[in-house]
Every structure is written in C-alpha cells, then in structure tokens.
N, C-alpha and C positions, 0 to 999 in steps of 0.2 A: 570609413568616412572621414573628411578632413576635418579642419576646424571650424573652414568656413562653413560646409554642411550642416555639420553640427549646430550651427548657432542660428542657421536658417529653420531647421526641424526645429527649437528653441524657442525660438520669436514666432513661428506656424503656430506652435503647440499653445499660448497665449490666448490665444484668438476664446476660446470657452470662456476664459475667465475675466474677459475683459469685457463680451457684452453680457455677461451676470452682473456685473458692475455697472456698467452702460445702463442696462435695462433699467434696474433697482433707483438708480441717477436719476432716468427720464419717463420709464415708465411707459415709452413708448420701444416695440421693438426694431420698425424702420429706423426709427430718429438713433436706437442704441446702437444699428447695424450701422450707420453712417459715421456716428462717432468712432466707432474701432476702425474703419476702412482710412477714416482721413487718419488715424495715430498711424495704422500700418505705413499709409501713403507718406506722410511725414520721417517715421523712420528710411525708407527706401531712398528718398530722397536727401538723405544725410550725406557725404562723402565719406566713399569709404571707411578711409582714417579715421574720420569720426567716429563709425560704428564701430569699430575694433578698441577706440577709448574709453567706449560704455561696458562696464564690468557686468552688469547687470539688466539685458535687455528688457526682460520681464518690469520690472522694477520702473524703467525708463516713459516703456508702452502706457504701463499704468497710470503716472503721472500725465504724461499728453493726453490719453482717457478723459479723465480724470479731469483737467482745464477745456476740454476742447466740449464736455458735458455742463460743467459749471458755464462757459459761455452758452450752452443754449438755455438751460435753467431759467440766466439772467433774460432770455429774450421770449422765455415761453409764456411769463405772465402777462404779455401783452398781446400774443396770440391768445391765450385764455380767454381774456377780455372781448375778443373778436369770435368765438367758439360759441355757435349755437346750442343752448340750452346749456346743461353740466359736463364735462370734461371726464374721463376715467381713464386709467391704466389700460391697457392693452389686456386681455383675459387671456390667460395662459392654460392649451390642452397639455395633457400629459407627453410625453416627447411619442413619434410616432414609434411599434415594431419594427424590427428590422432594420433594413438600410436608414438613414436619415437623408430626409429631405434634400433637396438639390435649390441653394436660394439663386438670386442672379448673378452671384459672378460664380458660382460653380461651387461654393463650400459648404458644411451643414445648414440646414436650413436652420437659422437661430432658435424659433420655435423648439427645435429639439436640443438644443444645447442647452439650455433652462435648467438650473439647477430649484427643484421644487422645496421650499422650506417656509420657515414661518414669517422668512422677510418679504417673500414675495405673492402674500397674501392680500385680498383687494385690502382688509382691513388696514394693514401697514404701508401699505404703497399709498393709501389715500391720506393718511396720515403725513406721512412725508411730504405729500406735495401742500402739505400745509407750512411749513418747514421754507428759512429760506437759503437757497440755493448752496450758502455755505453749510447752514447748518446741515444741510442732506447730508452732503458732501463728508462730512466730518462722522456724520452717524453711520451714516452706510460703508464709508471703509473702512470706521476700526469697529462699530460695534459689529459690521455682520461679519468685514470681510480680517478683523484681526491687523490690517494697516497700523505700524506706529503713528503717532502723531509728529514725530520725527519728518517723517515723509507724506504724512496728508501735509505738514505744513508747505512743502513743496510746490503742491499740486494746489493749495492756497492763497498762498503768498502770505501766509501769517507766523505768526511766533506759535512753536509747539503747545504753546499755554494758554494760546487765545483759540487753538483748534480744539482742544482737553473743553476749553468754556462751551465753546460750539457745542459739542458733541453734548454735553451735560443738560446745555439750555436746551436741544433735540429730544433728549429723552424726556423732558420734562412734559413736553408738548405729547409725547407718547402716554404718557404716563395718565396726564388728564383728558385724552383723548378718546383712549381704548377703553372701553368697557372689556370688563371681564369677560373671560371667552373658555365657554366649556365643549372639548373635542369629545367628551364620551357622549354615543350616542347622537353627535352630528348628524349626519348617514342618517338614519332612521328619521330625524326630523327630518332633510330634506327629502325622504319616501314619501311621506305622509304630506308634503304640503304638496307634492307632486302627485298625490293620488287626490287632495280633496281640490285642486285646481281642475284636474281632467274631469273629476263629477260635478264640478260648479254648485260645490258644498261649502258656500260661505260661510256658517256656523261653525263649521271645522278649521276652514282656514283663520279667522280672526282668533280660534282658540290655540292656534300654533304662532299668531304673530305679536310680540309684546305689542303693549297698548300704547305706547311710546315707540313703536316700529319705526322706519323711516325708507322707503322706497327711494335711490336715484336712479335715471337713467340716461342714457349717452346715444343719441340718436344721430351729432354731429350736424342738424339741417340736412343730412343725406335721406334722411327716411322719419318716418313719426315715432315720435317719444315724445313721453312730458318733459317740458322744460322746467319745471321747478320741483324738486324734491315730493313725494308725495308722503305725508305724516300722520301718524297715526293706523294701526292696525285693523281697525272697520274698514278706517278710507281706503287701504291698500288690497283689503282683501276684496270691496266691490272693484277697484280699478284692475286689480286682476280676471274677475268676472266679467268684468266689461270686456277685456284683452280679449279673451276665449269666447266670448257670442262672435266678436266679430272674424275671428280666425279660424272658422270652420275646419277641421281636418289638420289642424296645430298636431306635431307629434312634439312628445316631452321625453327628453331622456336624462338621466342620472350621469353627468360626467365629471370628476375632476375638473375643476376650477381654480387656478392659480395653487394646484397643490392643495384642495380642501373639496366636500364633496360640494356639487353645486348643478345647476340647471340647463340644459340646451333646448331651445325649441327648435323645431325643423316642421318644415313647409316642401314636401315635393323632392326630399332628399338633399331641400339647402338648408344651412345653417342661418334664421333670421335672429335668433336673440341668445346670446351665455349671459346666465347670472348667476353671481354668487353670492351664498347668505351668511350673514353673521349670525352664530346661534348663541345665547347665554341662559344659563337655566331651563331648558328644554324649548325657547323660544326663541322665535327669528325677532332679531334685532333691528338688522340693515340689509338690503336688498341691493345691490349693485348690478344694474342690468346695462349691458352693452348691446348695444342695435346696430352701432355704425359699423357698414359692411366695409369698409376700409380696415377694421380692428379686427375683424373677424375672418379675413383671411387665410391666415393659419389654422382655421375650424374646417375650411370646407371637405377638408376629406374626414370628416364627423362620420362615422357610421352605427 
C-alpha cells in the first residue's frame, strides 16, 4: 500500500473516535454524526498539497470536530429554549452483535461505535449540558479523552491556561452537581422497581425511590411526556402508576442504558420509552425518561 493509501485507512480509521467526542460535545448522535461528516468533508476538500503538509491527520480532524461542535453548542441553547418540555441526551443501547449497523451513507452505524463508560452516563451528559460550551469542550477532551490543553487551546481559540481554568471551573459544576453514585447492586435495584412497576405496587415503589427523587422526561412535543420535572418519590411513584393503568399490555425490559443498567418499555414490539436511573444508597435518585421517537431510533431493533 502506498502512502497515499495509507493515510486514507488513517483519516477512515478516525471516524470511532471522533463521534465519541462529537457525541459526549452534543449529546445528540445525528447532530455528532454530522459534525464528523462536515470535518471529513472539509478535510477532502483541502488541496492536496495541503493534506500532505498536515503531519498529523488525526490530530487535525479532531480539532475541526472539535470548533465545528463548539459552533453548534453556541447555537443549541436557543434551540433548547424552543424545545418542548425538558431536552435529554440521546439514550445509548449496547452496540448491536455481530455485523454493525449500516447508517446513511454506508459506514457503522454510530449507535454501535459508542464507547460505553462513565462519561457517557445520562448522569454526566446532563451535567455537561449545564456547562458552557467552552467549558464542555475543555472537560470532555482532556479529562475523558486525555487531549493536552496545548491543543484544546486550538480547537478554542484560548491560551492553554485559560483552557487548564475551563476545565477546572467544569469539574467544579461536576462535582456539586453529581450526587454520589453507588454501582453495587445497581442491576438489582433496577429488578425490583421493574417488578413493583408491573404489580402497581406503589408502597414498594416509593420505598425504592429517594424522597428527594426527581423524574425528567423528553417527549419533544412528538408524543406525551410531562413537561416539568416530576419531584418527589410518592409523586413519581403514583405518576408512574398512572403511566401503566393507561398502557395496558406495556412490556418492561432490563436493558443497558447509556452503559448502566436501566429501563425499556415496548408496546407491540416497538420501543416507546428508555430510561435510565440514578441509584445512590440503594435508591433511585433521577429518572431520565426518553419518549421522543426521533431519539429512540437506534432502539427499534430492541428485542
């Protein structure tokens, strides 16, 4: 293979770790798959010459990422504002068996190229999108992805010492953000609120949900969800009651959620809601329920 080959396999090979970046940025997987196609698109479009002057394609890609994500950031909080009821992250299945996925222009499907970890937990993705745009920016490439500050300053336009501040003031927001989060025994709590949801054993359920719970959900104006946070673990566990009188024949399954264990209902073989739960001290915390069937996408082949 030549050199040019070579460096084509190179700049192909990219493509995984650019929308785990993308993603983790915008938290949407369309909106991540678009930012890497325009970096792609933009390199190709370089002059040759050019591209044989960049030592480091990988490196290049990442930075056009990188600006071409911090520009939609800047433009998403005004979509936000225009976003029926609460806004969430895209809910991530476990990558498919076998072959992966075929998306529209013919490459993995992103869905399956997802690296599953503790950054891209609803918990942390909701937290970031608290975060702004720079500060994401600066937290998500060097604390998850290891980026010097040397070169987020790049992709920034700032002094490696005002990305260093970024990054700092990011974790601080994380820090008072996150409630402590205990993984032992996860799994088992989400059994148990999945078995006393299907018996409409609200006594059970309030005693798995902190009293300080907090229910969101993301229905998008596509479909019915409450539009404001629902608080409190009484109130959450009637509202869940309520869910199941009116969804006769709801099936529940235990699936991986954004890499943690978490909830699917299905209706007739479709996917209508993932959620996933925050659990601390043997109790569910935060409930993050996705409804809008635009997000849910990548679930319908749920089995």
């Amino acid at each position: 293979m030549g050199r040019a080959g070579a460096r084509t396999d190179e700049v192909a090979g990219e493509r995984r770790q650019l929308l785990n970046i993308a993603y983790r940025l915008l938290g949407s997987l369309a909106e991540a798959e678009d930012a890497v196609q325009e970096a792609y698109t933009r390199w190709y479009t370089l002059a040759p010459a050019r591209r044989d002057e960049i030592a480091a394609p990988g490196a290049w890609l990442t930075t056009v990422t990188g600006r071409i994500c911090l520009d939609v950031l800047g433009s998403a909080r005004a979509r936000r504002e225009r976003y029926v009821g609460s806004w969430l992250p895209d809910p991530l299945r476990d990558p498919l068996p076998g072959p992966a996925g075929q998306d529209r222009d013919g490459g993995a499907d992103p869905a399956d190229l997802m690296v599953l970890d503790e950054s891209v937990t609803m918990a942390f993705l909701v937290v970031l999108e608290s975060m702004t745009p720079a500060e994401r920016v600066a937290v998500v490439l060097h604390d998850v992805f290891r980026y010097p500050f040397a070169e987020i300053a790049d992709v920034l336009g700032r002094t490696p010492a005002a990305c260093k501040q970024l990054a700092a003031s990011g974790r601080r927001r994380l820090r008072e953000e996150r409630a402590p989060v205990t993984a032992a025994g996860r799994g088992d709590v989400v059994r148990q609120v999945k078995e006393a949801w299907e018996t409409r054993d609200i006594a059970a359920l309030v005693g798995l949900l902190d009293p300080a719970a907090v229910l969101t959900a993301d229905g998008g104006g596509l479909t019915s969800a409450v539009l404001r946070p629902v608080e409190g673990g009484a109130r959450i566990a009637a509202y869940m009651a309520a869910l199941a009188d009116r969804a006769p024949g709801l099936e529940l399954l235990e699936r991986s959620v954004n890499g943690t264990p978490g909830l699917v209902a299905r209706s007739g073989g479709t996917v209508l809601t993932v959620a996933s739960l925050e659990i601390a001290d043997g109790r569910v915390t935060r409930l993050w329920v996705v409804r809008n069937p635009e997000k849910l996408r990548p679930w319908l082949h749920d089995a």
